[in-house]
C-alpha positions as CSV (number, residue, x, y, z in Angstrom):
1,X,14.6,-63.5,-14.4
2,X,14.3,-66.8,-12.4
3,X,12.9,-66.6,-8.7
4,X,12.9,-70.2,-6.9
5,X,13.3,-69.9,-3.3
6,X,12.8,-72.8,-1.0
7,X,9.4,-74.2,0.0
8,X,8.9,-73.1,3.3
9,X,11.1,-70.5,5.5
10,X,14.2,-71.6,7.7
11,X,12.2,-71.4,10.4
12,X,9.4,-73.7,9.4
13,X,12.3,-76.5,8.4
14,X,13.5,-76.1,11.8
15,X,10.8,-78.1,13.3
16,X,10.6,-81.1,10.8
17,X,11.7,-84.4,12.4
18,X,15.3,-85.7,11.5
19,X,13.6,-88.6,10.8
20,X,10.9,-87.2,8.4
21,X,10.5,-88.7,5.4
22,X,11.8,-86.0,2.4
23,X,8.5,-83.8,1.0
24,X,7.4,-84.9,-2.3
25,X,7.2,-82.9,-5.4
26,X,4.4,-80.3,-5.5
27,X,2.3,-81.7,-8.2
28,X,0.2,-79.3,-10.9
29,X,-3.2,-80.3,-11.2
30,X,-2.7,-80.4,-14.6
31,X,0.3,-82.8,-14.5
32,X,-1.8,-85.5,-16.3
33,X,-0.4,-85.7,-19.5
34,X,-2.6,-82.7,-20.5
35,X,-0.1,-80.4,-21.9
36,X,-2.9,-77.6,-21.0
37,X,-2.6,-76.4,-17.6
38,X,-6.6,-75.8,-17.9
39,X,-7.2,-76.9,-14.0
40,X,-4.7,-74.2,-13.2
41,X,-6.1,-71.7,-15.2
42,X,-9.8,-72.8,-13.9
43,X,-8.1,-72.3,-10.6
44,X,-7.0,-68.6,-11.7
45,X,-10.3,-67.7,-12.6
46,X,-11.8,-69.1,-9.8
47,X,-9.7,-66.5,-8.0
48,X,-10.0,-63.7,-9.9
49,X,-13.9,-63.6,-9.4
50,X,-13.4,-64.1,-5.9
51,X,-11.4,-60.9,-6.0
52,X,-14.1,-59.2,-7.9
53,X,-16.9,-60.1,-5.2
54,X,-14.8,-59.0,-2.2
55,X,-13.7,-55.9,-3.9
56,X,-17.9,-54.7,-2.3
57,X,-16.8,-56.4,1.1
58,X,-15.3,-54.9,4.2
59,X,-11.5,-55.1,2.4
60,X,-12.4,-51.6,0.3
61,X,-9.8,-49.5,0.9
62,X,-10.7,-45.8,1.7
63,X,-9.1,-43.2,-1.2
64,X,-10.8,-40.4,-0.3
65,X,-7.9,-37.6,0.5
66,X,-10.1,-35.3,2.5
67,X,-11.6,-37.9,4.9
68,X,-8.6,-40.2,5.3
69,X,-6.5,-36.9,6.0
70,X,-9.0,-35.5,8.8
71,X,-9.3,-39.1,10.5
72,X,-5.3,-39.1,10.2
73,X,-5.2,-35.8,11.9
74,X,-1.6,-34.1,12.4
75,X,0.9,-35.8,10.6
76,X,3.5,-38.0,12.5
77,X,6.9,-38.8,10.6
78,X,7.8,-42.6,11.0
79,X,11.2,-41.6,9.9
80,X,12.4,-38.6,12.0
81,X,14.8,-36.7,10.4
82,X,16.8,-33.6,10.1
83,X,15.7,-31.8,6.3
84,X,13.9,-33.2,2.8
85,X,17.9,-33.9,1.5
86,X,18.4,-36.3,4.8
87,X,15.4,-38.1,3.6
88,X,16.8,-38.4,0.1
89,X,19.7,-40.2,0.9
90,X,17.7,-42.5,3.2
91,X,15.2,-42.9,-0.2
92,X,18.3,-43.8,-2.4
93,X,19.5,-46.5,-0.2
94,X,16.0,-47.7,-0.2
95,X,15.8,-48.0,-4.1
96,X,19.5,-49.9,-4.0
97,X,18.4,-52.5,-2.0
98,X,15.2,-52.6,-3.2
99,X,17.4,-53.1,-6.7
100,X,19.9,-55.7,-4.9
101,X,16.7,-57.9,-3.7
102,X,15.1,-58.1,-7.5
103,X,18.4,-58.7,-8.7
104,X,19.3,-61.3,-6.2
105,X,16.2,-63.4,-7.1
106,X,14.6,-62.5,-3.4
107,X,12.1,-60.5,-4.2
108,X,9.4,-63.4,-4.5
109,X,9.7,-66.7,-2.9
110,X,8.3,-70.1,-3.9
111,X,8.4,-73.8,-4.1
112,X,11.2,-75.3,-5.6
113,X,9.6,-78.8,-5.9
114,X,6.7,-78.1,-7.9
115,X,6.7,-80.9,-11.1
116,X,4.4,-79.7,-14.3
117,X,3.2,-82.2,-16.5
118,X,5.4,-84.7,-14.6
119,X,8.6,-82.8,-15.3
120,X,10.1,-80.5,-12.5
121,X,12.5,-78.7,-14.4
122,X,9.2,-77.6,-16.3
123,X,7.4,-76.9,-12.8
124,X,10.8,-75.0,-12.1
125,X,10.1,-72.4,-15.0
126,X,6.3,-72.7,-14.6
127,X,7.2,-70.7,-10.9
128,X,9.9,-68.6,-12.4
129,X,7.5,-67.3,-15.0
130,X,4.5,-66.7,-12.7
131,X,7.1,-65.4,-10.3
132,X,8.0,-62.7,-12.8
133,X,4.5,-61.4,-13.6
134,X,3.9,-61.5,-9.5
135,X,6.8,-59.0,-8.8
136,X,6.0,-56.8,-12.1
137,X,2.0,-56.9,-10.6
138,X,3.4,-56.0,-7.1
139,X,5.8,-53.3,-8.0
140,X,3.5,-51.8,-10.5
141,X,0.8,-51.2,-7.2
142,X,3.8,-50.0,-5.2
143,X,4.9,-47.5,-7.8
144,X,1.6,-46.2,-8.3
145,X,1.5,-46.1,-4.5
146,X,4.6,-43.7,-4.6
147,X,3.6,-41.9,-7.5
148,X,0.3,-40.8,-6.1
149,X,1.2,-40.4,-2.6
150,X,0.1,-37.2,-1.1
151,X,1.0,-35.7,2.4
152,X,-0.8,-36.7,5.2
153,X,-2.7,-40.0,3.4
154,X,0.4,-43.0,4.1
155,X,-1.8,-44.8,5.7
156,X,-4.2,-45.1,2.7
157,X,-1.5,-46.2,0.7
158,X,0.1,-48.6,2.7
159,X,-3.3,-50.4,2.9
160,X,-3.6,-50.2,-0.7
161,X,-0.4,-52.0,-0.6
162,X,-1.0,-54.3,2.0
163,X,-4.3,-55.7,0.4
164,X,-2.8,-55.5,-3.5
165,X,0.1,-58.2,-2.1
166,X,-2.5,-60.5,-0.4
167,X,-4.8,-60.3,-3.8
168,X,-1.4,-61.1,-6.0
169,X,0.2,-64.2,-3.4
170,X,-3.7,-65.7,-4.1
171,X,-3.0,-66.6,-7.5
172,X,0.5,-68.2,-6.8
173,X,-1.0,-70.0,-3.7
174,X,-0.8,-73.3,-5.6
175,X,2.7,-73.2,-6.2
176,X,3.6,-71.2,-2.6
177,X,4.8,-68.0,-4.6
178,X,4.3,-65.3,-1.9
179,X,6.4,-61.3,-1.9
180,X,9.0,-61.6,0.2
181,X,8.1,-60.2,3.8
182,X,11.6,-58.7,4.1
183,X,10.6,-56.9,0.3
184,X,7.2,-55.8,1.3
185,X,8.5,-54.2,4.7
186,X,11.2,-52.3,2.5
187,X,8.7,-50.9,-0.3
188,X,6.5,-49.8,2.7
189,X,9.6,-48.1,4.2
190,X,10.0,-46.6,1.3
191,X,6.2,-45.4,1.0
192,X,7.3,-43.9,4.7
193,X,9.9,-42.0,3.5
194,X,8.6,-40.6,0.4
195,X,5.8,-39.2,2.9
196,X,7.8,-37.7,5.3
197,X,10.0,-36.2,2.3
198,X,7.1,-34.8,1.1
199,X,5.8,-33.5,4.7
200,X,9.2,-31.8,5.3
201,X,9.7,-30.0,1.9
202,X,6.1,-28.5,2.6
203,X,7.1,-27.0,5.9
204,X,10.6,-26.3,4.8
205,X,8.3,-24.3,1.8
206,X,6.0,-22.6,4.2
207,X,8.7,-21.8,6.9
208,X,10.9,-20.0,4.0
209,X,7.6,-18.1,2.8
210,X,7.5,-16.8,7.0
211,X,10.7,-16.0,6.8
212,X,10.4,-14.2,3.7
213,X,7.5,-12.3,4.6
214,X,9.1,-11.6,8.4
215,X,12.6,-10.0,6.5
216,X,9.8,-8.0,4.4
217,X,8.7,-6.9,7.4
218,X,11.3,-6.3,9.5
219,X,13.1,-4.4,6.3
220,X,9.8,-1.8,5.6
221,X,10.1,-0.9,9.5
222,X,13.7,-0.4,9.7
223,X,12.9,2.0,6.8
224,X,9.9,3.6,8.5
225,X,11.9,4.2,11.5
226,X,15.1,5.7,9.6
227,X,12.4,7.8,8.1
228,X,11.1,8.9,11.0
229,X,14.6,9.4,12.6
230,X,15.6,11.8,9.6
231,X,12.2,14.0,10.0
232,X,12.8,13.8,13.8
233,X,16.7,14.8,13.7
234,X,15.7,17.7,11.1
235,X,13.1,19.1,12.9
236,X,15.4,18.8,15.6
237,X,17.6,21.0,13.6
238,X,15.6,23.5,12.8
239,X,13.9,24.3,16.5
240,X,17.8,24.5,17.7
241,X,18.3,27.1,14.7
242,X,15.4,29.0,16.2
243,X,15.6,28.9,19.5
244,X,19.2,30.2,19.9
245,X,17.6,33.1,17.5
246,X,15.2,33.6,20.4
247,X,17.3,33.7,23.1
248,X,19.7,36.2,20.7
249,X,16.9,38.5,20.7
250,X,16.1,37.9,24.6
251,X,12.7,36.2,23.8
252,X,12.6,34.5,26.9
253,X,9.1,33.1,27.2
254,X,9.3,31.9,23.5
255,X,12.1,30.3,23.6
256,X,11.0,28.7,26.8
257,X,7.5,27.1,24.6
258,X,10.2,26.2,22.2
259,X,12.4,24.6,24.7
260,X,9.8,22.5,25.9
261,X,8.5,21.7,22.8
262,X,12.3,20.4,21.5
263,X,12.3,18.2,24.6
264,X,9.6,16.1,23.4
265,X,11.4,15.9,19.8
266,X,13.9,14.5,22.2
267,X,12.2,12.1,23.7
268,X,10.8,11.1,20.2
269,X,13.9,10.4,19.0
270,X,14.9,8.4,22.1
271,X,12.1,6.3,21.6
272,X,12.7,6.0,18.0
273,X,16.3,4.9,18.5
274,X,15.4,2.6,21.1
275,X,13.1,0.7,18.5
276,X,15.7,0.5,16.3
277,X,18.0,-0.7,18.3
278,X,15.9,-3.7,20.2
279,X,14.1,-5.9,17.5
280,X,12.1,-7.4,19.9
281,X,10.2,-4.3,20.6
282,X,6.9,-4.4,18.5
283,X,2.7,-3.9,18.7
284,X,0.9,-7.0,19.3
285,X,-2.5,-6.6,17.7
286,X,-5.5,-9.2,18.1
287,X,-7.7,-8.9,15.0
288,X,-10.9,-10.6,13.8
289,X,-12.8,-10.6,10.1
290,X,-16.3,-12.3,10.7
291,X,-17.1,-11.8,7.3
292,X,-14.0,-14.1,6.3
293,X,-14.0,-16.6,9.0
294,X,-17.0,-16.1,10.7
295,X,-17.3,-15.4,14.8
296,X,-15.3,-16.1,17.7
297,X,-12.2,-16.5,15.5
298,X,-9.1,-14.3,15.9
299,X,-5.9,-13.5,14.9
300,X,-3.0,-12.8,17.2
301,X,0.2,-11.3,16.0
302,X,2.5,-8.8,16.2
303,X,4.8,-6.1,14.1
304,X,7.7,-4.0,14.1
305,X,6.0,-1.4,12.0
306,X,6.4,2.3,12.9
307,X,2.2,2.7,12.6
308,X,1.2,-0.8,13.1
309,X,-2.4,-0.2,11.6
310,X,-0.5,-0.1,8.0
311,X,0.2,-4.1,8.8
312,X,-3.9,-4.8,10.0
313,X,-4.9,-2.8,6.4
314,X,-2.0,-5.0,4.5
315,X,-3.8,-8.2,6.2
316,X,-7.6,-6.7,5.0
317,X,-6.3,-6.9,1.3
318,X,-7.8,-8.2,-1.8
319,X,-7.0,-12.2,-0.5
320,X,-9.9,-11.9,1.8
321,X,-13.9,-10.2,1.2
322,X,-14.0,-7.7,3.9
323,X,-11.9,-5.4,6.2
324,X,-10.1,-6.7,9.6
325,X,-11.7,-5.4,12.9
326,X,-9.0,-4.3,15.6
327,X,-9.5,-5.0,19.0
328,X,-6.4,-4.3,20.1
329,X,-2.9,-2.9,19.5
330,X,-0.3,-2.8,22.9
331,X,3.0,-1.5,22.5
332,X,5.8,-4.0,24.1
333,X,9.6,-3.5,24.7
334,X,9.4,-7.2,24.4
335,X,7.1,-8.0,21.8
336,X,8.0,-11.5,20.4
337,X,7.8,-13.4,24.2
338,X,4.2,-11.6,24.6
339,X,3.2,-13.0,21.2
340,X,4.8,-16.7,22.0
341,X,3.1,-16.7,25.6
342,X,-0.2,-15.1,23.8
343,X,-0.2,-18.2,21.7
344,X,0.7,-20.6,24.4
345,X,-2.7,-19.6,26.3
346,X,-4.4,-21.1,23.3
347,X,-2.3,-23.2,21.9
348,X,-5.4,-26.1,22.2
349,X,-7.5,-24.0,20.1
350,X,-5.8,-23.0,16.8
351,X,-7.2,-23.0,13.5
352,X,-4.5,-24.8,12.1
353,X,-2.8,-27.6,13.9
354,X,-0.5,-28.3,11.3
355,X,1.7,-24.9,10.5
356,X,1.7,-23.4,13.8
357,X,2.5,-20.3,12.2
358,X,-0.6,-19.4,11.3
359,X,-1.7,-17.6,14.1
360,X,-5.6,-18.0,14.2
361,X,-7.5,-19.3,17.2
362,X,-11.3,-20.1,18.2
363,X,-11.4,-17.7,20.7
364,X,-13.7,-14.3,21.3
365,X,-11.7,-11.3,22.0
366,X,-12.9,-10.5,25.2
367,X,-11.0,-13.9,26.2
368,X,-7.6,-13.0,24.6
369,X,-8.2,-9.3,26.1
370,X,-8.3,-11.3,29.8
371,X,-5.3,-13.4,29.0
372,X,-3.4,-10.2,27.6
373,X,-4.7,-8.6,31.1
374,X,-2.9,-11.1,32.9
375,X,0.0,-10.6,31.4
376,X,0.6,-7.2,31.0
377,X,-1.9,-5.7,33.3
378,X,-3.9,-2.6,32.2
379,X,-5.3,-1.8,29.1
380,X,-5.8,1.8,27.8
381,X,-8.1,0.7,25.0
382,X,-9.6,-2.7,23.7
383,X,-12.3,-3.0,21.7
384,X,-14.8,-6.2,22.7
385,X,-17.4,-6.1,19.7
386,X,-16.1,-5.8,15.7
387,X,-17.6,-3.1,13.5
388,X,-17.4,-4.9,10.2
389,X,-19.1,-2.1,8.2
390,X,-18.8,-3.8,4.8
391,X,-20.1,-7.3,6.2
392,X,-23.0,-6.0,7.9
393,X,-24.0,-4.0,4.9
394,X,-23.3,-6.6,2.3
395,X,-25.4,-9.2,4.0
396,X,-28.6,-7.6,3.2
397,X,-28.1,-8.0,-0.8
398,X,-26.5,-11.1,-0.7
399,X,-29.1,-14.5,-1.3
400,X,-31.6,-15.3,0.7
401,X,-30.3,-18.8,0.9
402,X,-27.0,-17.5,2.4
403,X,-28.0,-15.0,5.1
């Protein structure tokens, strides 16, 4: 592949004088009848070792996922789009004209006037060659780039980019070869891309595993409640069957207790009905596991679930050490705005700023139970201070160095 691209841009020609004599040859240092380029390749290893001193110098590059990814912080896409297969079709037009450049011989531009040995056609393919090994050096980095891009560290790789092309242009300097600004900008657009793909099949991931576990959810209530509907409408039944005996027989005050008595079966069913029929009605519950997370951290969520303590012991399972401590369960008719306005009031201090769904907080319990005061009003029971049996009695065999 031959690369030759003029000396300087259009817009450096631009302010030459009309009357400006034409601009020599570019002339190889070794253009003196040696046909050894040796002051060239003195000049390449002059370079070379230049690179290997600066590489302990302020232009280190920081790979280190875990730092670079907390001084990043939340991840912002430079390429907002709708879903991972918008960003595909953005990434394949990227790739063709990242093609149509390399093809087109604009990948890497050069001097075209640069005479070896006294010859410019040979200067010609002296460019063209070191041209060549430029682009494969460059688009080796920017592969590698792409290959071991993770989410959340772009700007690590574009860096690493950025600092690869000005180590590469260094050994062409002599003969002008430099990557092609326009190339550069579209192999850092596609490092962009590949992140923000990456970013949005992760939370595509994560919100299908929510909505997964909701439907779970959602699915074992509906069947607690039908459940409870069928025990409710049966024992409904059967005080029916026994009351008109009652009344058959003239047992007046008996079937009166019985009366009363299939009232509340009544209103048990009502109730039962209702939360069948609204989906929005649900427990909220605030939780906390300081044997897991440690203190002043809590977890505010809700469920559907007929006996909402089932979901707090499903939550305590083998995934984390110890038991979750209630501190509250309340009953709304409107469950999900509670929750949403719940995790407004602490929206500033989650756990985890990047899937929102993950509903833990830095805060103590008493301050969610004065937030959850506000918005409901009174509380029949709340409980301030956690138990955490196991974690209390645990602590006293565990190493010294860790209590």
């Amino acid at each position: 592949m031959s690369i030759n691209a003029p000396t300087s841009p259009p817009a450096a020609q631009a302010d030459v004088p009309a009357s400006a004599p034409p601009t020599p040859p570019l002339v190889a240092p070794a253009a003196t009848g040696s046909s050894e380029p040796s002051a060239l390749l003195r000049r390449i290893a002059e370079l070379e070792a230049a690179l290997e001193a600066s590489s302990s110098g302020s232009d280190l590059v920081e790979l280190h996922d875990q730092r670079v990814l907390q001084d990043v912080g939340i991840y912002r896409y430079h390429h907002p789009l709708e879903d991972a297969d918008a960003y595909k079709d953005r990434l394949s037009d990227i790739n063709t004209r990242i093609t149509r450049m390399v093809k087109d011989n604009q990948a890497v531009l050069g001097a075209d006037m640069f005479t070896f040995d006294g010859s410019l056609a040979k200067g010609r393919r002296m460019v063209a060659d070191l041209s060549k090994l430029m682009l494969r050096a460059y688009n080796a980095e920017a592969d590698n780039c792409v290959r071991s891009l993770r989410s959340g560290n772009i700007s690590t790789a574009k860096k690493r980019l950025e600092k690869s092309m000005e180590s590469i242009q260094k050994l062409g300097v002599i003969m002008e070869l430099r990557v092609n600004p326009e190339y550069h900008l579209l192999r850092v657009e596609e490092l962009e891309l590949t992140a923000d793909y990456q970013m949005k099949v992760q939370e595509q991931k994560e919100r299908e595993r929510e909505e997964r576990a909701q439907l779970r959810e959602q699915r074992r209530a509906e069947q607690e409640l039908a459940a409870e509907k069928e025990r409710l409408e049966k024992e409904r039944t059967h005080y029916e069957t026994v009351l008109a005996q009652l009344r058959a027989k003239g047992d007046d005050a008996a079937a009166e207790d019985l009366a009363s008595r299939l009232a509340d079966i009544e209103e048990a069913i009502e109730a039962n009905d209702y939360r069948i029929a609204n989906i929005r009605a649900g427990y909220i519950y605030v939780i906390s596991n300081i044997g897991a997370m440690g203190a002043d951290i809590v977890k505010i969520g809700m469920t559907r679930r007929l006996e909402p303590r089932d979901r707090v012991r499903e939550l305590g399972d083998a995934s984390v050490p110890f038991l979750y401590d209630t501190h509250a369960l309340f009953f709304s008719e409107d469950a999900v705005t509670l929750e949403n306005e719940l995790h407004k009031a602490f929206a500033d201090r989650r756990v985890n700023f990047v899937n929102e769904r993950r509903e833990f907080f830095f805060a103590t319990p008493a301050e969610v139970r004065d937030v959850l005061r506000e918005k409901v009003g009174g509380l029949l029971e709340f409980n301030e201070e956690p138990e955490a049996p196991e974690y209390y009695q645990s602590r006293g065999r565990w190493p010294s160095a860790l209590t």
